[in-house]
C-alpha positions, 0 to 999 in steps of 0.5 A: 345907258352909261355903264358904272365906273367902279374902282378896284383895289386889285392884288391878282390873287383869286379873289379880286379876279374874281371881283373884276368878271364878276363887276363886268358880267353882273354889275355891267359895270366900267372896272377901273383896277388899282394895284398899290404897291406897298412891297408884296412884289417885284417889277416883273410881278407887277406888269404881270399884275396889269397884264392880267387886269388888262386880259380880264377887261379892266378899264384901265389899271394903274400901279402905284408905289407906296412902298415910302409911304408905307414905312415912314406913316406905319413901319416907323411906328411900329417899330418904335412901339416894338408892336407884335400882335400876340406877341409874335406877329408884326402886324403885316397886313394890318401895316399896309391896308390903310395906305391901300385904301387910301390911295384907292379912294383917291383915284376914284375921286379922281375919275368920278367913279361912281363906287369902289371896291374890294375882294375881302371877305366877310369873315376878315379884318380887311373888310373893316380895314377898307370899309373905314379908310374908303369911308375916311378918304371918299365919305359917301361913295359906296362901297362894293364888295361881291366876295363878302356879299356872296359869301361863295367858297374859294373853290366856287369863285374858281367855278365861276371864273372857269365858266368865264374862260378864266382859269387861276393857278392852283396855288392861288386857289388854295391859299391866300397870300398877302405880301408886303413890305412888312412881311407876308401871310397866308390863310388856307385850309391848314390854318382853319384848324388850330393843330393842323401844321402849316405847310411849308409850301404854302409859303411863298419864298423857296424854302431852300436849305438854310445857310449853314454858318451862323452870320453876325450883322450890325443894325444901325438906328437913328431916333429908332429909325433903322438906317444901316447894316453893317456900317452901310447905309439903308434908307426906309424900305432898302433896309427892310428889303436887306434884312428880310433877303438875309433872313432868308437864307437862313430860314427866319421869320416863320410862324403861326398867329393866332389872334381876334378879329374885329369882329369877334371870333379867332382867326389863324395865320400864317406868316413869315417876316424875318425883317420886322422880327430882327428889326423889333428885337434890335430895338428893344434891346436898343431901347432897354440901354437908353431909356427909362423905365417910366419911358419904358412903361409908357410907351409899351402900354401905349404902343400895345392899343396903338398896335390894336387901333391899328389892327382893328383899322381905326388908323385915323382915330386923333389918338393914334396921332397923339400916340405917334408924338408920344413915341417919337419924343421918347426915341429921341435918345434911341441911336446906336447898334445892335448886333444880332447873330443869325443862325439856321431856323433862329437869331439872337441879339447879342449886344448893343451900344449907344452914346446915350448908354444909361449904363455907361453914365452910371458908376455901377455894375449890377451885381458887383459894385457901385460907387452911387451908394454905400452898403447903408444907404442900400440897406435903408432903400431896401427897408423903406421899399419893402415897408408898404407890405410890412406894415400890410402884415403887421395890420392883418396878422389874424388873415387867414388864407382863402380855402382852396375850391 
């Protein structure tokens, strides 16, 4: 009897090892692994990814570079849209999963498979996320997912890969860690428990001792699109890569969200993502020198349900697509520098400049002096402006306030 050819989007953490024996001892199946690489680790770690996938039985494995890919179609909206989720977490999972699956389901096109698969549990977001695009790229082809079918603890899958000669590192076993080019989270014990402080060793950089004097960097933008750091220039993931190493050394990037899933319930993580902080805050400050405030207005609101879309792995919706034209006319104007000035355990930007300055093309300053207006024209806007609620209490001068309860 012919054996099922089943695809696997494979990371090499616990849980996709896990979904790799389990396809082969159960499901007596040919698993084909694809590890799509959208920033979350260096050469070495790949072949050492593939090397494991190939030790385990994987039919055959591929490797594949998405890490363009990754910044041009989603990055690049997000940081036109200035998007953090909760207002603090830049939606570094969420910025990639879309691309994985897509590139997934296409090799299973490629090969005839018979199924694709993922290692997403059935409590997350990720499930939903590859479950759409899988739908989206390769409309009919099932979808296996032993890790949510099961619902087996993380120690239990441990259990199991032992009983097979299979053994993972403790680490693995304990945390969830999803890196990419966006950033990295990690999901555990400690962040099951909203008081409960996520440890530092659960993050995967050193967390060496923070450098001690503060630093001054120069970002450049182009149409809202970072090309440079300190005047030299950085093309898509390159600059990303410079911030994040810079934040680094200082200890940048470190927090807690918590947030909805799609399905309802509240989740918590941990995340640490120095590049997409400073990248964001560069360029708001950036934005609030050359837009307007009905630019402003417009495109945050829009930039918040694109953030959710996102979030919720509804990429694919036309109105994304509408969204995206929105976002890049208004940042048409967006060209110039910020500088941001890091220190240990925080930044700040501290100035920006742009040829498109709407405060450079304006003969005033605030506070001071200005030579668009005299002193009555100003006192005939301020009365005009505030004469809506005038007229409002000079209607209803018997309300009386609602009693307290």
């Amino acid at each position: 009897m012919k054996k099922p050819r089943i695809v696997l989007a494979f990371s090499g953490g616990l849980d996709t090892t896990f979904c790799l024996v389990w396809l082969q001892k159960e499901k007596n199946a040919d698993v084909f692994t694809v590890t799509v690489d959208t920033g979350g680790f260096t050469p070495d770690e790949a072949g050492l990814i593939a090397a494991h996938a190939r030790r385990l039985g994987s039919a055959q494995h591929r490797t594949i570079d998405g890490r363009d890919e990754v910044f041009s179609r989603f990055i690049v909206p997000l940081i036109w849209g200035n998007v953090l989720r909760g207002r603090v977490y830049p939606l570094s999972v969420a910025a990639e999963r879309v691309l994985q699956a897509q590139l997934v389901a296409r090799v299973a096109k490629g090969i005839g498979a018979d199924a694709v698969a993922h290692g997403s549990t059935g409590a997350g977001n990720d499930q939903v996320r590859f479950d759409a695009a899988f739908g989206v790229e390769a409309p009919g082809l099932p979808i296996m997912t032993p890790v949510r079918d099961l619902a087996w603890s993380r120690e239990r899958e441990t259990q199991y890969l032992a009983g097979h000669g299979v053994t993972v590192p403790a680490k693995t076993s304990t945390y969830s860690v999803n890196a990419g080019l966006w950033g990295t989270t990690v999901g555990g014990k400690e962040t099951h428990d909203p008081w409960t402080e996520v440890p530092a060793a659960a993050y995967p950089s050193t967390g060496k001792d923070a450098a001690a004097r503060p630093m001054d960097i120069v970002i450049g933008f182009e149409k809202g699109v970072p090309v440079s750091v300190d005047d030299r220039p950085y093309k898509g993931v390159a600059v990303v890569e410079k911030l994040h190493a810079l934040g680094r050394l200082y200890g940048l990037g470190r927090g807690v969200h918590i947030g909805d899933t799609v399905l309802g319930i509240k989740g918590r993580i941990g995340f640490e993502a120095p590049a997409p902080l400073m990248l964001i805050a560069a360029h708001l400050e950036l934005e609030k020198l050359v837009l307007t405030r009905w630019q402003s207005f417009w495109k945050n609101h829009l930039a918040e349900f694109y953030g959710q879309m996102l979030h919720e792995g509804l990429f694919f919706d036309p109105a994304l697509r509408d969204i995206e034209a929105l976002m890049a006319s208004s940042q048409e104007t967006v060209t110039g520098q910020a500088r941001v000035r890091l220190e240990p355990g925080c930044f700040a930007v501290t100035g920006v400049r742009s040829p498109h300055s709407l405060m450079a093309a304006q003969a005033a300053a605030y506070g001071e002096t200005t030579g668009l207006w005299s002193g009555a024209d100003a006192a005939g806007f301020a009365r005009l402006h505030a004469l809506p609620m005038t007229l409002a209490q000079l209607a209803r001068p018997a309300a009386k306030p609602a009693a307290a309860p």
